[in-house]
C-alpha positions as CSV (number, residue, x, y, z in Angstrom):
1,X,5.8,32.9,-21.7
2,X,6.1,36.0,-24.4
3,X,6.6,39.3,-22.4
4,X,5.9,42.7,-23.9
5,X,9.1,44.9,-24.8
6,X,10.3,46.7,-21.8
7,X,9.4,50.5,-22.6
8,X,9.8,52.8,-25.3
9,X,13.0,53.7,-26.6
10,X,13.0,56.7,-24.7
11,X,12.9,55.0,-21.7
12,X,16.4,53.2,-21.4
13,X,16.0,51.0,-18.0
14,X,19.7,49.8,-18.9
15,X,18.5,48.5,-23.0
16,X,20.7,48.2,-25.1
17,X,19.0,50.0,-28.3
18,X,19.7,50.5,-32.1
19,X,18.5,53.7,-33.1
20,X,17.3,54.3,-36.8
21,X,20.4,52.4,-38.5
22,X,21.6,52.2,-41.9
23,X,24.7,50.4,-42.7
24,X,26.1,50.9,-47.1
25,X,28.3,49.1,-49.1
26,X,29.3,51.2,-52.2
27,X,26.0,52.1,-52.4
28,X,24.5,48.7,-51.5
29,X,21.6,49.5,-48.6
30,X,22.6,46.7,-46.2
31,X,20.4,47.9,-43.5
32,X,17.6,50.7,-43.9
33,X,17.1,52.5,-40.6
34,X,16.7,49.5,-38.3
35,X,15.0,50.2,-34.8
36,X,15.4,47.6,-31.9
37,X,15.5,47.4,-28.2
38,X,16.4,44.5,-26.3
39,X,16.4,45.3,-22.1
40,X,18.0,43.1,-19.6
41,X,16.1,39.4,-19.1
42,X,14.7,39.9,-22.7
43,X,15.2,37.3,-25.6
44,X,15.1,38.8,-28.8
45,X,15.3,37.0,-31.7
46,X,16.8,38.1,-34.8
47,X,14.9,36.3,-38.1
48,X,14.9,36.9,-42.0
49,X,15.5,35.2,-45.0
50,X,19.5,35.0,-46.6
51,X,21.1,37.9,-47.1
52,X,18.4,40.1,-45.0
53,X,20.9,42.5,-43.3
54,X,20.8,40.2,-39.9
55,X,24.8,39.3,-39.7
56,X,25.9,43.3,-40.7
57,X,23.1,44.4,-38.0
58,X,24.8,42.5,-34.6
59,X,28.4,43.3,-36.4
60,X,27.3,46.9,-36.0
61,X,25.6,46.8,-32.1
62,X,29.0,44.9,-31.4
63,X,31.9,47.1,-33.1
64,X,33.0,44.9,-36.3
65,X,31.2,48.0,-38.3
66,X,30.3,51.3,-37.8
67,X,26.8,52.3,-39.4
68,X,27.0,55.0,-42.2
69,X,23.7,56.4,-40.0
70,X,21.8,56.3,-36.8
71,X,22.8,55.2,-33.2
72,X,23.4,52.3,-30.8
73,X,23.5,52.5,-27.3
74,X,24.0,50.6,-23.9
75,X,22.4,51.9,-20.9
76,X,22.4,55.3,-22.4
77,X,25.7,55.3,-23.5
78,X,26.4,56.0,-27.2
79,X,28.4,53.0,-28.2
80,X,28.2,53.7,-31.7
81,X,31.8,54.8,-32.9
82,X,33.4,52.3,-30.2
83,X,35.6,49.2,-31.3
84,X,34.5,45.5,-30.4
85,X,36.7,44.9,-27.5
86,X,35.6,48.3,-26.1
87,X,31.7,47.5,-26.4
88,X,33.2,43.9,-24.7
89,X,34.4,46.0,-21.4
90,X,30.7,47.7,-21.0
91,X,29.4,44.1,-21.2
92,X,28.0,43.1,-24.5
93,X,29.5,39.4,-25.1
94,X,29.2,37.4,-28.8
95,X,29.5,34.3,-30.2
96,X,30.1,33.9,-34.1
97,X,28.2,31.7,-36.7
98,X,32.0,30.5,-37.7
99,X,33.3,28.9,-34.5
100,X,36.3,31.2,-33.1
101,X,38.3,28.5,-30.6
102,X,41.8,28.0,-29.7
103,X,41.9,24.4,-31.3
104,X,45.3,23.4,-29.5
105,X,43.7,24.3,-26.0
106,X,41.6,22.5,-23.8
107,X,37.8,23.2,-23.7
108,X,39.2,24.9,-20.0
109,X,41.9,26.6,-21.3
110,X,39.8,28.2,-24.1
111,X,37.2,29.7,-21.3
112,X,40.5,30.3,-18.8
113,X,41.5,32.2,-21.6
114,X,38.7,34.4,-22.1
115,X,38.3,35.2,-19.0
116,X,41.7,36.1,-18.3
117,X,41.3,38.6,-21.1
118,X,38.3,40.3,-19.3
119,X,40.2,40.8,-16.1
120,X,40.0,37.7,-13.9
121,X,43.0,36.7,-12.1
122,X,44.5,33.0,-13.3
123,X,43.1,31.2,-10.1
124,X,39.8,32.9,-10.5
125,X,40.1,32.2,-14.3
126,X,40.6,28.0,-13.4
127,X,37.3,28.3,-10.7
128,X,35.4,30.5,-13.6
129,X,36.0,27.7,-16.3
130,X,35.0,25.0,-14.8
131,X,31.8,26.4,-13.2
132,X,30.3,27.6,-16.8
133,X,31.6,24.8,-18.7
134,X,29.2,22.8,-16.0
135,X,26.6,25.9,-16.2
136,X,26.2,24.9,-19.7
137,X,26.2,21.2,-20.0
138,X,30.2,21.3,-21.2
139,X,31.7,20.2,-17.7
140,X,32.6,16.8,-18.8
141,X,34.5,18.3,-22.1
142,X,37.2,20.0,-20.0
143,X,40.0,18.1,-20.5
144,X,39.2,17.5,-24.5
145,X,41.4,19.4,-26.9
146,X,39.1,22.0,-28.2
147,X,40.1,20.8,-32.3
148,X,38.1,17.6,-31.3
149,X,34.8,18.5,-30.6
150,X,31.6,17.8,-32.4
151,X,30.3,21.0,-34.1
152,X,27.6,21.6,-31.2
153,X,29.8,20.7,-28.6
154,X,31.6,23.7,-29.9
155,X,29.5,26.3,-29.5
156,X,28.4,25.4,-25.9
157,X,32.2,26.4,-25.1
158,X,32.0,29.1,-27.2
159,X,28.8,30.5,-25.3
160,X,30.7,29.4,-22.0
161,X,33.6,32.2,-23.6
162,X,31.0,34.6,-23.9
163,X,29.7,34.2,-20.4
164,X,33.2,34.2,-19.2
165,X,33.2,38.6,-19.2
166,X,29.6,37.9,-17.2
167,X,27.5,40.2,-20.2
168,X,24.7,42.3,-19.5
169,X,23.5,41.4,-22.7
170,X,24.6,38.5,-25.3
171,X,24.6,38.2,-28.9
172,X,24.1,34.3,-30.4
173,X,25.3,34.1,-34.2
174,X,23.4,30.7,-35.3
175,X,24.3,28.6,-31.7
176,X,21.9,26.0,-33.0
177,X,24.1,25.5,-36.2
178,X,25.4,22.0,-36.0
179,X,23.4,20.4,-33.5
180,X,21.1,17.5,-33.6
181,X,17.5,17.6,-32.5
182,X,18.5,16.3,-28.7
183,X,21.2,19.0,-28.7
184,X,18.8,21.4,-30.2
185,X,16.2,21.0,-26.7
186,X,19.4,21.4,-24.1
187,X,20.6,24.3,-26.0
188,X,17.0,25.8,-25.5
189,X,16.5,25.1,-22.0
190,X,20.1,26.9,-21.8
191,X,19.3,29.9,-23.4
192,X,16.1,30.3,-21.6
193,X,17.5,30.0,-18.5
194,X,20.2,32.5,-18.7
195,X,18.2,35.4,-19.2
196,X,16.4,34.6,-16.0
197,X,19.3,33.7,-13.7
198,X,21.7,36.0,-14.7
199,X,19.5,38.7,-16.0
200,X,21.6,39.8,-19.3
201,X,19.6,40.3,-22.2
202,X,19.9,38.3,-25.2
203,X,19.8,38.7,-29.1
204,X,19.9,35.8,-30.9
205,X,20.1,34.7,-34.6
206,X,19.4,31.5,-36.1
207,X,17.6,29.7,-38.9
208,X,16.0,27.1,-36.8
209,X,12.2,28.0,-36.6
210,X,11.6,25.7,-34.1
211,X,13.9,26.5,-31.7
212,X,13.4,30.7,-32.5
213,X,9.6,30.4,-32.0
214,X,9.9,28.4,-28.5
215,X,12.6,30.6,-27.3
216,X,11.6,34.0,-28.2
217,X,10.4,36.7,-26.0
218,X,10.0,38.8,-29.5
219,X,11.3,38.5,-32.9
220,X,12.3,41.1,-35.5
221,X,12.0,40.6,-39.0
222,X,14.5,41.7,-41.3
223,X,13.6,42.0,-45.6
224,X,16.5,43.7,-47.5
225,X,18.1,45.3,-44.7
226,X,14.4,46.9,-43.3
227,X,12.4,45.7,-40.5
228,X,9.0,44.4,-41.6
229,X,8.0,43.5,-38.5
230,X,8.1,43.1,-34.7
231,X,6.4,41.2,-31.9
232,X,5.5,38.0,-30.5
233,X,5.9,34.7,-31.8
234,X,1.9,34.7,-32.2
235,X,1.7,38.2,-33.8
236,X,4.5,37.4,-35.8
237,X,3.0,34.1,-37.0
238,X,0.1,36.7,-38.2
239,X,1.9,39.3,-40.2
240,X,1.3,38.4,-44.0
241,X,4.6,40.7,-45.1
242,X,6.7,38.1,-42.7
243,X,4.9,35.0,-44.3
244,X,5.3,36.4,-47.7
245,X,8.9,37.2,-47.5
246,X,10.0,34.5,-44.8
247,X,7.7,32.4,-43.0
248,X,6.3,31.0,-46.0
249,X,9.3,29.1,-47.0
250,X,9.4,27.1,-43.4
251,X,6.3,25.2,-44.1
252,X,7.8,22.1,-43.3
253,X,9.1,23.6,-39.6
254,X,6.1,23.3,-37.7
255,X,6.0,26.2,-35.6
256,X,8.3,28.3,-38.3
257,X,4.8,28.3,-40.7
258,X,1.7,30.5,-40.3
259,X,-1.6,28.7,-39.5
């Protein structure tokens, strides 16, 4: 069920909230004064074609890059100017299109790491593993070396990881990449149940149609580093500038394609 963005952005309720920003490259306009709010048991989803400004936009919200204008905050706080592991203290978790495990560690020992690093003590660590790896449909992985996993088997650890500093919100860089359509339907179910029972807000990116149209609370279009528009799945499906510059080109995706 789509639900309607959670106030203005003047009314924080804990959002987490990208205010007007640009990010330049030697004077290459990767993002144009980009304006989002995602607020805790939202699903936003991040969509545009290649090269659209979507990858520089979460690097910003999460610390790789600071913009060259406007704001991001969390909860009211001005995160802007903070570095990545900082913004990963106030609770704002990732996961990266390019798979970031510890290959030589266990599928446990990768998540027993991560949430080491965010505070846990080792024994809680050990428990906290092996509850998310089970939480997200990794339990019977734990044992594997981590450098022999499929490609999606890898990035339900890697979400496990994220979950490990228990996020207010998380940020999902392609999780679908790698997966094959049976995959594809338990990672959905996933994501749309951990908004709801952990209430942390999510933001995720991914060229899978499909899967961004079921899952979706509200997407946000990117073009050329500027928004060119926001709203429902429906509404989006709608927008002629979306199907011109996006949509258009995932006629073969079912639910990607306008009617």
């Amino acid at each position: 069920m789509a639900v309607e963005p959670q106030g203005p952005l003047g009314d924080d309720g804990g959002a987490l909230s990208v205010q007007a920003v640009s990010m330049r490259f030697s004077g290459l306009h990767a993002l144009r004064e980009v304006t989002l709010r995602v607020g805790p048991g939202d699903i936003l989803g991040l969509i545009g074609p290649n090269g659209s400004g979507k990858t520089t936009l979460i690097n910003v919200v999460t610390g790789l890059l600071r913009p060259t204008g406007g704001r991001v905050r969390l909860a009211g706080t001005d995160i802007t100017s903070l570095p990545a592991h900082r913004i990963g203290r106030l609770g704002v978790a990732r996961t990266f299109q390019v798979v970031r495990l510890f290959r030589d560690l266990t599928v446990r020992e990768n998540v027993e790491v991560a949430a080491v690093a965010s505070g846990a003590p080792r024994h809680t660590a050990r428990r906290l593993a092996a509850e998310l790896l089970e939480e997200v449909g990794a339990g019977h992985l734990a044992r594997r070396f981590a450098g022999e996993l499929p490609y999606g088997h890898e990035r339900l650890v890697e979400i496990a990881r994220a979950l490990a500093s228990a996020p207010r919100f998380l940020v999902l860089d392609e999780p679908a990449a790698g997966m094959d359509e049976d995959e594809g339907e338990r990672l959905l179910e996933l994501l749309r149940r951990l908004p709801r029972e952990r209430g942390l807000g999510m933001v995720v990116v991914d060229h899978d149609m499909h899967l961004m149209m079921r899952l979706s609370h509200r997407l946000h279009v990117l073009a050329s580093g500027a928004t060119i528009g926001e709203g429902t799945p429906e509404e989006i499906r709608g927008m002629p500038a979306v199907v011109e510059a996006y949509l258009g080109s995932h006629r073969g995706d079912g639910d990607g394609a306008a009617a």
